[in-house]
C-alpha positions as CSV (number, residue, x, y, z in Angstrom):
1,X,0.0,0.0,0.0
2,X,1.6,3.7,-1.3
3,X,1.1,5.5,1.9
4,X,2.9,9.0,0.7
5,X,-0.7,10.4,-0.4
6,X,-2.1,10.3,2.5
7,X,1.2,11.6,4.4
8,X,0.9,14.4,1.5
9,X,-2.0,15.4,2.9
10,X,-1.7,14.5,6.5
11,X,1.3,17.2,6.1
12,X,-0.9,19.9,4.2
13,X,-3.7,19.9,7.0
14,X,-1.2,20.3,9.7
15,X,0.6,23.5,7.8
16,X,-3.0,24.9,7.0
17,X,-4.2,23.9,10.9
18,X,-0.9,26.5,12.1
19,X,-2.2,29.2,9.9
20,X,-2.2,32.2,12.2
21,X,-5.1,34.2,12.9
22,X,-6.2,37.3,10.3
23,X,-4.2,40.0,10.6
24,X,-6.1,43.3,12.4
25,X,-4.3,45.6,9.6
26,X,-6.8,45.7,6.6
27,X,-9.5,47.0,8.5
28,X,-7.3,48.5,10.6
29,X,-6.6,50.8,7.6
30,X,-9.9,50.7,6.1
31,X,-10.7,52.5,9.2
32,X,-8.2,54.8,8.5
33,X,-7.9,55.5,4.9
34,X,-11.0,57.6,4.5
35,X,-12.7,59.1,1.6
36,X,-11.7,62.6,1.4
37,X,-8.1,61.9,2.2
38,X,-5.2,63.5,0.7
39,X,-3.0,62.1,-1.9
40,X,0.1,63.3,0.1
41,X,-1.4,62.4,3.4
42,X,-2.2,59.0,1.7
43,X,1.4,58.2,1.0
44,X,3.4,59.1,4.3
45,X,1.1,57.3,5.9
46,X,2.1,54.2,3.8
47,X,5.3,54.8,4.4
48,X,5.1,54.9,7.7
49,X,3.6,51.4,7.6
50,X,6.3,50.3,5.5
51,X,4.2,50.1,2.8
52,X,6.2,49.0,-0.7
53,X,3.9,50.9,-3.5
54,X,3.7,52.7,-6.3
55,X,1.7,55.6,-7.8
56,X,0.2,55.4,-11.1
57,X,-1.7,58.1,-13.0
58,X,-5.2,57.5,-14.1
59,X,-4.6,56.1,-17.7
60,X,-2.2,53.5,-16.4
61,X,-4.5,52.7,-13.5
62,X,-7.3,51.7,-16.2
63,X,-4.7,50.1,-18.2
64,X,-3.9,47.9,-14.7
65,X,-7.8,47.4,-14.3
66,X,-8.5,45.9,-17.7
67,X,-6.0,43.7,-17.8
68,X,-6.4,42.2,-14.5
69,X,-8.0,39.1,-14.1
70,X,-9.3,40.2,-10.8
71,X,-12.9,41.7,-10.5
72,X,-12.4,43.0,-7.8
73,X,-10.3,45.8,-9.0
74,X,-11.7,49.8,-8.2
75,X,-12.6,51.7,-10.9
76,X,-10.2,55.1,-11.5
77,X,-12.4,57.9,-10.3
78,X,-10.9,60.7,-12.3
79,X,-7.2,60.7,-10.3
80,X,-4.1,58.6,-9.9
81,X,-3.9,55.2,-7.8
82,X,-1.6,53.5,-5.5
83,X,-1.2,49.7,-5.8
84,X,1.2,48.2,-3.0
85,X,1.4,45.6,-0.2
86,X,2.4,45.5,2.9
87,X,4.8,42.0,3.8
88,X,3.0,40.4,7.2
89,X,5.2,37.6,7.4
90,X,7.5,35.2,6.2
91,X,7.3,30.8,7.3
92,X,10.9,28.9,7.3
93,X,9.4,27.3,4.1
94,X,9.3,29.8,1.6
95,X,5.4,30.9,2.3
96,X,4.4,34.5,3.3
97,X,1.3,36.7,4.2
98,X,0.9,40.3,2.6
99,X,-2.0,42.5,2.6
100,X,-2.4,44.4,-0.5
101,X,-3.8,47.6,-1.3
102,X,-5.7,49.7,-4.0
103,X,-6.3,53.0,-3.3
104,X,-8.1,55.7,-5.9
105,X,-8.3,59.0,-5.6
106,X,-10.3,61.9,-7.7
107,X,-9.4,64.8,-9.9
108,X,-8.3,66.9,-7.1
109,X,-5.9,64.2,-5.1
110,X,-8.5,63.6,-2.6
111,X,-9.0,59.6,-1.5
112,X,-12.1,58.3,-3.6
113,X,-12.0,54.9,-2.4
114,X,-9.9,52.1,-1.0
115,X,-9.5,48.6,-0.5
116,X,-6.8,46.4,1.9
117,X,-6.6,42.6,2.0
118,X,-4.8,40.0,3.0
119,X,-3.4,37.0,0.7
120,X,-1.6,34.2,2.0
121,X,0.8,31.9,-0.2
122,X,1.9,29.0,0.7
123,X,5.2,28.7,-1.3
């Protein structure tokens, strides 16, 4: 009897059982990236998080959008955008837990809308 399926999987459950909790930070920052919000104020306030992102203007933030796979994407609203992440953690085996963030702004560099969550990978 081949028993390295089921220690395959025995091993998987027990790594996804260890999984630490949700991090408190995207709705931490949810909370307090506001509509509103300046586009300056917006970025040292990354930074301070030790955010890694980058500002794009409008056109290359639609360009981002339609090309993504992911639905989930906001909409420019007339401004720029900041698409970044924000590393969580790191396991001995090569796996790590981000949050990652979109943030759009209007015409006049004022926060339109936001959205921070966190992805998990596994290698």
């Amino acid at each position: 009897m081949n028993l390295r399926p089921l220690v395959v999987c025995t091993a998987l459950l027990s790594l996804s059982a260890c999984a630490p909790a949700p991090s408190p930070i995207p709705a931490e920052m949810q909370a307090e990236f506001q509509p509103g919000m300046s586009l300056d104020d917006a970025s040292q306030r990354l930074s301070a998080r030790g955010t890694t992102f980058s500002l794009k203007t409008e056109a290359e933030c639609a360009a981002l959008v339609e090309r993504s796979p992911n639905i989930s994407q906001l909409r420019p609203r007339g401004g720029p955008c900041i698409f970044g992440k924000i590393p969580l953690s790191k396991t001995w085996f090569g796996g790590h837990t981000d949050v990652i963030l979109q943030i759009v702004f209007s015409a006049d560099n004022t926060l339109a809308d936001a959205h921070f969550e966190e992805i998990g990978s596994l290698l």
